[in-house]
Every structure is written in structure tokens, then in C-alpha cells.
N, C-alpha and C positions, 0 to 999 in steps of 0.2 A: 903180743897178740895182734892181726892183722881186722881189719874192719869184718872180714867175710868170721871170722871162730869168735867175732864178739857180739854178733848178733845172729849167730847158733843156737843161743840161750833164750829162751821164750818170755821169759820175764825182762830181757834187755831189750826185745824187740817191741815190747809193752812200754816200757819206758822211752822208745825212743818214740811210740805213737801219740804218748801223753804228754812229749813235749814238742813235737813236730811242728806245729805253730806259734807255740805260746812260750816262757817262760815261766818257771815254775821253780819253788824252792823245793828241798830236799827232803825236808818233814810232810811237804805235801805231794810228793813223789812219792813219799816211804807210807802212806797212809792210805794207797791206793792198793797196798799190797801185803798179803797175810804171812811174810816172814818181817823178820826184826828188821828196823832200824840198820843198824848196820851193815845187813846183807844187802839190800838196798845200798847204800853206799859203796859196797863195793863193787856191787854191780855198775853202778853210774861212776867210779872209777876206771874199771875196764873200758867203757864207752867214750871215757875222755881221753885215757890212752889210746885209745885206737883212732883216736882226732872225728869222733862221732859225734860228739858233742861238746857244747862252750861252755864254761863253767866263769861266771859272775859273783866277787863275793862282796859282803854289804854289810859289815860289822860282822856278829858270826853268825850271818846267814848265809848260804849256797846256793844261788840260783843257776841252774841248768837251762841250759837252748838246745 
């Protein structure tokens, strides 16, 4: 999927707002938003395939840019 059909998705575009400055972990990415855990992650795996965002891990933590 290309940068442009992965930020199609209205909650990937939310996610890319909420970390646009800052770094942010993935439970607190997923907390911001009323579907599960996981959909959230996969959303923020779409964004990382599409080279949208950097992905930091820190023991089993995930932090997003």
C-alpha cells in the first residue's frame, strides 16, 4: 500500500496527528481510540509500511514517530 490509500483511512490520519511531533507508545496510541488494541496496530503497521512512520522498540514497548 502506497503513502497516498494509507492515509485514506481516517483514523490513520488521527494517528499520524497524534504523533506528528512527539513520540508515543502504542498502548497510548491505542487509548486514544474506541476500537481494540489491535486494530490500532495494524493500522500503525500500515503506516509503517508505507515508510509514514518510525517505529522504536524498548524491551516490549513500541514507540511510534
Amino acid at each position: 500500500m502506497d503513502a497516498v490509500q494509507a492515509i485514506a483511512e481516517p483514523r490513520r490520519r488521527r494517528i499520524l496527528q497524534l504523533i506528528w511531533d512527539r513520540e508515543l507508545a502504542a498502548g497510548n496510541i491505542a487509548a486514544r481510540f474506541d476500537v481494540s488494541f489491535g486494530a490500532v496496530s495494524q493500522h500503525l503497521k500500515v503506516l509503517k509500511d508505507a515508510g509514514l512512520v518510525l517505529l522504536r522498540k524498548d524491551g516490549t514497548k513500541r514507540y511510534y514517530r
